[in-house]
RODORO-37678 format. One record per atom (N, C-alpha, C): x, y, z; residue in three letters. Coordinates in steps of 0.02 Angstrom, whole numbers, plus 50000, padded with zeros to 5 digits. Layout:
BEGIN
XYZALA...
//
This chain:
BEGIN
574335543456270UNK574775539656226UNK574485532656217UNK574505529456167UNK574205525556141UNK574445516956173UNK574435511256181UNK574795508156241UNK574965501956188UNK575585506356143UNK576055500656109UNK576625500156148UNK576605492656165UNK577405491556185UNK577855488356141UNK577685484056083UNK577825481456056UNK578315486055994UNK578845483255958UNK579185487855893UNK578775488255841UNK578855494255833UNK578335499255743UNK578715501155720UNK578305502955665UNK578595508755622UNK578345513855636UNK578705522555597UNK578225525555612UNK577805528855587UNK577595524955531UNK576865525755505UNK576485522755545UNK576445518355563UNK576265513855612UNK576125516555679UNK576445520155705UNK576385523955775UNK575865530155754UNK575945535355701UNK575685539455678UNK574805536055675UNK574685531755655UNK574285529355622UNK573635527255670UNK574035526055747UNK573705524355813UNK573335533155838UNK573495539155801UNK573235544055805UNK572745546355742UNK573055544355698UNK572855547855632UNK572935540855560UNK572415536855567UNK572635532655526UNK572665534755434UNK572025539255438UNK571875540455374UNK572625543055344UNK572785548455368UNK573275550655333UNK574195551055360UNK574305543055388UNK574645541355411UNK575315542855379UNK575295536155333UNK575865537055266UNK576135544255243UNK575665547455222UNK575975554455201UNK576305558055258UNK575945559355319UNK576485560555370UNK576955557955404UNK577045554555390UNK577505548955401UNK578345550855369UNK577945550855286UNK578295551955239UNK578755558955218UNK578365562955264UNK578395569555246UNK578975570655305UNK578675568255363UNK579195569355431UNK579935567655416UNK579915562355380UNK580595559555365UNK580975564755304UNK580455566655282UNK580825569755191UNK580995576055236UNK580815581655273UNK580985586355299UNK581445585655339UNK581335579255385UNK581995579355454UNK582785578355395UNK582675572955347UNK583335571955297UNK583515580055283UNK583205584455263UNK583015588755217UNK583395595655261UNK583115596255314UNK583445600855375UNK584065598455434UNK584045591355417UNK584405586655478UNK584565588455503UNK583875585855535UNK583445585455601UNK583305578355614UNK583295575955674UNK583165568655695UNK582495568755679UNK582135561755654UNK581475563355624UNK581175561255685UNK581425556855736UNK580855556655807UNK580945561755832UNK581305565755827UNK581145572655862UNK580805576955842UNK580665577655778UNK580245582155733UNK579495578155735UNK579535569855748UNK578795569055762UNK578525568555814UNK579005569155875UNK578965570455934UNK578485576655942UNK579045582555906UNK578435590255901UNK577635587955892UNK577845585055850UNK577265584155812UNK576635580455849UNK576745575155878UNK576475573255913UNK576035576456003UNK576555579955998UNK576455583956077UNK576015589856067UNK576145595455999UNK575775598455984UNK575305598055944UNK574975592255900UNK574275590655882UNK574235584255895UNK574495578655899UNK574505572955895UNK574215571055833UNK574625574755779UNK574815573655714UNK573955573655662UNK573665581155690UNK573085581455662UNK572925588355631UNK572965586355539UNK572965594955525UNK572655599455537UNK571905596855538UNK571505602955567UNK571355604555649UNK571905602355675UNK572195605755754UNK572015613055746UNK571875615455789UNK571985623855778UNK571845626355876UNK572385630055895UNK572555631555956UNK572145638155985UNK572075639956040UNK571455644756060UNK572075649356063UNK572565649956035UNK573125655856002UNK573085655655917UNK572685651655904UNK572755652655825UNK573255648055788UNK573625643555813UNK574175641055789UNK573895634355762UNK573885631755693UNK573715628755636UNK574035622555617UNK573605615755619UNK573925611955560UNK574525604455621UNK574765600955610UNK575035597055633UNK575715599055682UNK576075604055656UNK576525607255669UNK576395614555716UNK575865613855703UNK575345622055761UNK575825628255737UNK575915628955660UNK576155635655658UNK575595642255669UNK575825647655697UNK575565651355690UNK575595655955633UNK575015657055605UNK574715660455519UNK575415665455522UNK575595671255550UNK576155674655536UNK576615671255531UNK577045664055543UNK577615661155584UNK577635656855494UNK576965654855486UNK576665651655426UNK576965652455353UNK576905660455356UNK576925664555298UNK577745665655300UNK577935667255348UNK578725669155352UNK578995660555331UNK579135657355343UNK579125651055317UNK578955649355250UNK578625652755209UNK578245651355140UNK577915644955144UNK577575643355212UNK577045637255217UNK576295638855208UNK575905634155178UNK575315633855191UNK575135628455217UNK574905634555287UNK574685626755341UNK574205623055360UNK573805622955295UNK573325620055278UNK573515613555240UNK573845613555203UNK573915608155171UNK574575604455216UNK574675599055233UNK574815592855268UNK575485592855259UNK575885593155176UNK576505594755156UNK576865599455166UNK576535604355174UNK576875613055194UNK576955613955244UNK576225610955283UNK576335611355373UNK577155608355399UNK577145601455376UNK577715598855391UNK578275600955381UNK578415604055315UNK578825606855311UNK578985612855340UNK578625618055367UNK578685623255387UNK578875622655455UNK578365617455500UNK578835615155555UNK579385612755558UNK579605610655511UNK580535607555525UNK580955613255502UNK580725617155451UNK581175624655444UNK581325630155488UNK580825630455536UNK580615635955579UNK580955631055649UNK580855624555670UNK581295620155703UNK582055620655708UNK582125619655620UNK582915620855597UNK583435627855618UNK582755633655618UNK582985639655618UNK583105641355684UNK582905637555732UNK582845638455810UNK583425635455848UNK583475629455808UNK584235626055828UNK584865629555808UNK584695632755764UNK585415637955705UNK585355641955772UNK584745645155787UNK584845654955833UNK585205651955873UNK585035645755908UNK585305644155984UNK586105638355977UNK586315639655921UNK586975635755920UNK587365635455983UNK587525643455988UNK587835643156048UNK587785642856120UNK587295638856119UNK587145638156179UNK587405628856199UNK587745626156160UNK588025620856165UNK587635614256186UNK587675612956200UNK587485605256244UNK586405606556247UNK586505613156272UNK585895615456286UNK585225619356225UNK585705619356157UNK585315621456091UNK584645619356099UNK584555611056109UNK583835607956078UNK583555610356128UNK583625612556200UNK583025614756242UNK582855620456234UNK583555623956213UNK583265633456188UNK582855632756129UNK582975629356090UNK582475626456045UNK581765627156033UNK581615621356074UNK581095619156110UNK580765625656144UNK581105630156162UNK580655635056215UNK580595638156176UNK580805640956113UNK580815645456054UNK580225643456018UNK580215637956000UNK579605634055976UNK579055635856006UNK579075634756068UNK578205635756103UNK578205640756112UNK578765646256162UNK578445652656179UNK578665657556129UNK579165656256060UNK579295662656016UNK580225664256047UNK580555664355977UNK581255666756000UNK581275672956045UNK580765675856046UNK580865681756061UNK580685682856151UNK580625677756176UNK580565676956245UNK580985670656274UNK581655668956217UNK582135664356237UNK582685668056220UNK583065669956297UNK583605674456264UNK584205672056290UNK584335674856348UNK584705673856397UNK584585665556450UNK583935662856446UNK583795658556502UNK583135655256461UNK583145649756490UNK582445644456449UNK581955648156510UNK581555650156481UNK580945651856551UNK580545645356559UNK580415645756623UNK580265640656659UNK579415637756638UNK579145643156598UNK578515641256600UNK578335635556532UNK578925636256507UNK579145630156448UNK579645623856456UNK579565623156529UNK579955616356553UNK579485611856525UNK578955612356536UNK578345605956542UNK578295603056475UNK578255607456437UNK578155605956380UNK578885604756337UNK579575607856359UNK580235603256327UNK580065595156369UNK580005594656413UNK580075589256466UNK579435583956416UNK578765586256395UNK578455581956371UNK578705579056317UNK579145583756260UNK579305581956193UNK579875577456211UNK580305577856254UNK580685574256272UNK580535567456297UNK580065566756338UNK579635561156344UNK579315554456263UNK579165559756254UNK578735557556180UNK579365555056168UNK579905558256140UNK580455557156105UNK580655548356100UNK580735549056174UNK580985542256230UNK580565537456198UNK579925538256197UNK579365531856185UNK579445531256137UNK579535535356087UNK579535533756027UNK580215527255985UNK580765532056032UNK581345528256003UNK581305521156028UNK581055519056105UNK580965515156124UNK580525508056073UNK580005512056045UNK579625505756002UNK579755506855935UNK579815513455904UNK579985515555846UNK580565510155790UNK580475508255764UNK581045502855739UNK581645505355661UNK581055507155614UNK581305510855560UNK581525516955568UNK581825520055601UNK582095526255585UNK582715525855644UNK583135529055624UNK583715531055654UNK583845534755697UNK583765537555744UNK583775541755788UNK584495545355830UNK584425549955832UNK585165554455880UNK584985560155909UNK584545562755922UNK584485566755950UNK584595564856033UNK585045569156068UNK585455567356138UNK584945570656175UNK584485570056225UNK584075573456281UNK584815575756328UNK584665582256342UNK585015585656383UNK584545588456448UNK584585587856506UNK584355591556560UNK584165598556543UNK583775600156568UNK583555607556565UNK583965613256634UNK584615616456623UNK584705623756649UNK584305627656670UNK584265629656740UNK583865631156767UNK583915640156759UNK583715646656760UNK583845653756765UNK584535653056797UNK584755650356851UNK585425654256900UNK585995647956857UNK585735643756831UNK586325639456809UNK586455639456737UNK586145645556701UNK585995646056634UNK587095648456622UNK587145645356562UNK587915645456523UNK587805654156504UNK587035655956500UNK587195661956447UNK586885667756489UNK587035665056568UNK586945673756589UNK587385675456625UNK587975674156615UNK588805677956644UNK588885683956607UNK588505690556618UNK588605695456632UNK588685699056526UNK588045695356499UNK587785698256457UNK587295701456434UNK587225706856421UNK586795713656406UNK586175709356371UNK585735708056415UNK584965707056408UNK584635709256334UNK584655717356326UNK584275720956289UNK584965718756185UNK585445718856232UNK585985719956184UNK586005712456136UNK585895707556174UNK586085700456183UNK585265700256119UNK584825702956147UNK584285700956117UNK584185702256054UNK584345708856036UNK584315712755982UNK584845707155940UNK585535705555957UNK585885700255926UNK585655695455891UNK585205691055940UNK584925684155907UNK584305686955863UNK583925690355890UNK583435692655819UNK583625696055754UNK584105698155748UNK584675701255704UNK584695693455680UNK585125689655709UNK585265682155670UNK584815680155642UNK584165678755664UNK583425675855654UNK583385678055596UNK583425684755591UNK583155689555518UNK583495685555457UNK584145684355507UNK584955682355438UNK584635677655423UNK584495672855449UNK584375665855452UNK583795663855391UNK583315668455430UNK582695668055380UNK582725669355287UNK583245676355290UNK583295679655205UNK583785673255180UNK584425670355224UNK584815663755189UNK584385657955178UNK583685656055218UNK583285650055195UNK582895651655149UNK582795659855131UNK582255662455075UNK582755661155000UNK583385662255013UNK583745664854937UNK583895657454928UNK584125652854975UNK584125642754965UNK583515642054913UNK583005643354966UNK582385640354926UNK582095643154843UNK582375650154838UNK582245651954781UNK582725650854742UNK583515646154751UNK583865645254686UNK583735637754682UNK583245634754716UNK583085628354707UNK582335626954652UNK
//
């Protein structure tokens, strides 16, 4: 992390990684977080933790672009994550869509979130697995620094503790296989209602 203590903006913070094409991501982070509302230090938080805001990032999983979508994750999204505008956007949709699956998980959404994000909804069901603490715990970090020097933007996103497997809200005695099939069922919903939005727009 770059050793501003002083208040920025966050083009300005962006810019200590990626100056060339600061502004536009900058610009873009904000037009999507309004757009999905989504806190935009949290969405550049992602952003930051998983490329440190550099499009041609590309992960030894294949995952692309500022936002590290993966090419299938890409396409379901209608992003091209090649270009700088789409990336961004596709990460705050697919973000957006992760906070919707995990509504009910209350207090605890943005970390099911978060684990959905890195390891795939489909291995966040019942319990945040543990092997995606490090990485909610970093974005959450980032988050902190950011709001801390960050000056122009508004921020709300609430950091909640991370639920451990035995203290999880959502495993009092719900059907694993049953429970799962549920939220990917939603995911599907979720996805065809952001497809038919975007096509009467």
């Amino acid at each position: 992390m770059p050793g501003l203590v002083s208040a920025t903006t966050l083009e300005n913070y962006i810019a200590t990684y990626n100056p060339q094409q600061a502004s536009q991501i900058s610009y873009n982070i904000i037009r999507v977080s309004n757009k999905y509302q989504l806190d935009p230090l949290l969405v550049s938080s992602i952003y930051s933790i998983e490329s440190k805001y550099n499009n041609n990032a590309v992960s030894s999983a294949g995952a692309l672009g500022i936002a590290q979508l993966l090419p299938g994750t890409a396409m379901e999204m209608g992003s091209d994550p090649y270009s700088i505008e789409s990336n961004i956007e596709g990460g705050a949709k697919y973000f957006r869509m992760m906070v919707d699956l995990h509504a009910n998980k209350g207090d605890e959404k943005y970390n099911y979130a978060l684990a959905s994000y890195n390891a795939g909804p489909g291995n966040v069901v019942d319990s945040i697995p543990s092997y995606t603490y490090g990485y909610i715990q970093d974005v959450n970090d980032e988050y902190l620094h950011q709001k801390s020097i960050i000056t122009d933007i508004s921020s709300t996103y609430s950091i909640k503790p991370i639920v451990g497997n035995n203290n999880s809200i959502e495993t009092n005695s719900i059907n694993s296989a049953t429970d799962k099939q549920r939220l990917l069922a939603k995911l599907q919903l979720l996805k065809k209602l952001y497809e038919l939005k975007a096509n009467m727009h």
